[in-house]
C-alpha positions, 0 to 999 in steps of 0.5 A: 447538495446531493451526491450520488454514492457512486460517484464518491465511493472507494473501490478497491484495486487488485494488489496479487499477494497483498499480505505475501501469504501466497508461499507458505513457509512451514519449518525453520529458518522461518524465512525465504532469501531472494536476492533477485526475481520475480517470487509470489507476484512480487518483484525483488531487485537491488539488494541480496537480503531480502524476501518473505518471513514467518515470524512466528515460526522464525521466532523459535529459531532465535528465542529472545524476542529477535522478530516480534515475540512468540505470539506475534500480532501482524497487521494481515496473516503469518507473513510479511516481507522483509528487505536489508535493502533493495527493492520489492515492487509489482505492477497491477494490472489496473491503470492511471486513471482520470479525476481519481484520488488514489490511496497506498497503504502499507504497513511497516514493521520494525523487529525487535534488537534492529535499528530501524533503517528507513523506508520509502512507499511508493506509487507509480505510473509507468516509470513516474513516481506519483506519491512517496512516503520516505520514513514518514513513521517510525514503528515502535520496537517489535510493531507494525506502524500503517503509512499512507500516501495519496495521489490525485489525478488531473483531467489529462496527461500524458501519464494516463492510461500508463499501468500503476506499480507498488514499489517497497525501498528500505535502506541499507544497513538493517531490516524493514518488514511490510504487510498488508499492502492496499490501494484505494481509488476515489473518482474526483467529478470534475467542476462541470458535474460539480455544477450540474449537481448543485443546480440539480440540488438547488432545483430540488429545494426550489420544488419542495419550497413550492410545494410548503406554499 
């Protein structure tokens, strides 16, 4: 059977800020703390210690390897965010739509000398949560670990048309980093193109059998 790419092919969706590198952070203390609001096209709410982090430069502020070392490999740029519990979360602009298969991914880091407390990636529409990780993955010490989630939409519902939001938990008690936040949609065809493509394959074979006679 033939497949027009099209109809299979990934796209992207508009995450603002995806890697948190929108606010650029320069001298020490190498981190910014935001309790509550809305900084960098991230929202942040439920917890006092929490906001972005240049570990590199946090790094020779507390030498001993407390963040990922002097030279720190992050899975996208000089930034992440960093949460002691709460919330980090956006809505996008993009919408739940119909027959689409949706894919989160994040990464998760675990600094070194913290206890890892666990997280939780998230997607929604609305107020629904459609997919959720919880601690999945448990990052090796002063590493980041890649999570993905999946959802994959009906025909109809009343979630539909309702906007997609990103939400980042971790729980209390330690920190939990994150980087690279990415959101892919695959379009599903529904059973009848399904159909309209195999007779339209089966056609083609039937001509070029044909045509060998």
């Amino acid at each position: 059977m033939i497949v027009p790419q099209g109809q299979v092919r990934a796209a992207s969706i508009f995450i603002a800020n995806h890697s948190f590198e929108s606010q650029p952070i320069t001298a020490l203390p190498g981190f910014t703390v935001i309790s509550t609001g809305t900084v960098g096209n991230w929202t942040f709410a439920g917890g006092s210690n929490q906001g972005f982090l240049n570990p590199g430069i946090a790094e020779t502020g507390s030498p001993g390897n407390h963040f990922y070392g002097t030279s720190p490999t992050l899975p996208d740029g000089n930034q992440v965010a960093w949460s002691n519990g709460g919330t980090i979360s956006q809505t996008l602009s993009a919408t739940l739509q119909a027959n689409t298969k949706y894919t989160l991914g994040a990464f998760v880091g675990r600094r070194f000398v913290e206890s890892f407390p666990g997280y939780n990636i998230q997607l929604l529409a609305g107020a629904t949560v459609l997919a959720s990780s919880g601690s999945s993955v448990t990052p090796t010490a002063g590493t980041f670990a890649p999570v993905t989630v999946s959802y994959t939409s009906g025909s109809s519902g009343p979630l539909l048309g309702q906007a997609l939001t990103i939400r980042l938990t971790s729980s209390s008690g330690s920190q939990t980093n994150y980087d690279l936040i990415t959101l892919d949609a695959s379009p599903i065809p529904e059973p009848s193109a399904m159909l309209g493509l195999l007779g339209f394959g089966l056609l083609g074979i039937g001509s070029k059998l044909q045509q060998k006679r």
